[in-house]
C-alpha positions as CSV (number, residue, x, y, z in Angstrom):
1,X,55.5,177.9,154.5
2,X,59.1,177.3,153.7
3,X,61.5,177.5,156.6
4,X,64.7,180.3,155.5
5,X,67.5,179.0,157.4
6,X,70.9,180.8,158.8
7,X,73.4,179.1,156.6
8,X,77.3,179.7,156.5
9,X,79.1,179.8,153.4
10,X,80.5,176.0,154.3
11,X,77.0,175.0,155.4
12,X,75.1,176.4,151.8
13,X,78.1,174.6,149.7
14,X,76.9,171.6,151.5
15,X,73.6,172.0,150.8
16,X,73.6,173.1,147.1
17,X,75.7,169.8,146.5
18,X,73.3,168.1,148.3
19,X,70.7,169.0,146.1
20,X,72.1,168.5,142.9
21,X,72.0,165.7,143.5
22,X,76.2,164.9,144.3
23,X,76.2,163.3,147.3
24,X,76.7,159.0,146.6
25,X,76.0,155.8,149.6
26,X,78.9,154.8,150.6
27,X,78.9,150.8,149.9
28,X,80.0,148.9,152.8
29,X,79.1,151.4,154.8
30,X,80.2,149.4,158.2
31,X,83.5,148.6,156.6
32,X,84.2,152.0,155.8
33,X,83.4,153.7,158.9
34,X,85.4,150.7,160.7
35,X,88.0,151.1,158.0
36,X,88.7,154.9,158.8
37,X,87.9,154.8,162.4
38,X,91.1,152.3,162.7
39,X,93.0,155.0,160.6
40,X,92.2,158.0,163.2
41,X,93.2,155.5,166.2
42,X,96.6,154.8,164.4
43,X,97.0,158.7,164.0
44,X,96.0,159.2,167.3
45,X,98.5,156.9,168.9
46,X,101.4,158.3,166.6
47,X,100.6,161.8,167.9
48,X,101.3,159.7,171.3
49,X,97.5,160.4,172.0
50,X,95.5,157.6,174.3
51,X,92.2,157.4,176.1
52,X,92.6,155.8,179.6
53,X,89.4,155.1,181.5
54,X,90.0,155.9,185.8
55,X,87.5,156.0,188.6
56,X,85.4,158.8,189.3
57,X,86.9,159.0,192.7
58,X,90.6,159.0,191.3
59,X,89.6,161.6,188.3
60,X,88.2,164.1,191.0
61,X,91.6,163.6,193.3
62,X,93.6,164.2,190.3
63,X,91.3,166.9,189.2
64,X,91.9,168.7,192.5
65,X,95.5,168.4,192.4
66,X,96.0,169.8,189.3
67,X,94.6,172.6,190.6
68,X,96.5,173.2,193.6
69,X,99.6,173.0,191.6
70,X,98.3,175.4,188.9
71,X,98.1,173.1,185.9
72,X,95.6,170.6,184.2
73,X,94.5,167.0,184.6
74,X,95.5,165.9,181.5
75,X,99.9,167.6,182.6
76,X,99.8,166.5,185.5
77,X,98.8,162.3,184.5
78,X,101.3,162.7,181.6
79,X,104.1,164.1,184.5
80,X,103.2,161.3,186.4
81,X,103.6,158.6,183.9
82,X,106.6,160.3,183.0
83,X,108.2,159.9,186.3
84,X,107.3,156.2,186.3
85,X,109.0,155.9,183.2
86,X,111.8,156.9,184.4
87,X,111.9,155.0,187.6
88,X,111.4,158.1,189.6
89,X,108.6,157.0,191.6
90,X,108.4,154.6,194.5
């Protein structure tokens, strides 16, 4: 019994080039994916984008504090680091 699947426009393009038979391995498949994973870091940081890791304990502190002054986590570090940037915190 043959399973009819819900597929998008984007999702049954995919799958008819799938099946005849378009889709190629990749050689070097490690190198690749290192290869563009190093390319979306780079774009990432030029954007001025960065991942920073901080203790549960700090993340919920901050969390709460956005809150109280009715914006998100994510403005309120980037205000933060702003103000040490320009010297304006003890």
């Amino acid at each position: 019994m043959a399973t009819e699947w819900k597929l998008d426009k984007e999702e049954r393009e995919l799958l008819n080039s799938y099946e005849r038979g378009e889709w190629r391995s990749v050689d070097q498949l490690r190198d690749r994916l290192q290869q563009y994973q190093t390319y979306a870091m780079a774009t990432l940081e030029a954007a001025g984008l960065i991942t920073i890791a901080l203790p549960q304990e700090d993340l919920q502190v901050i969390r709460r504090k956005a809150q109280e002054a009715g914006m998100s986590s994510q403005r309120l570090i980037a205000e933060i680091l702003h103000r040490f940037v320009l010297g304006q915190l003890d």
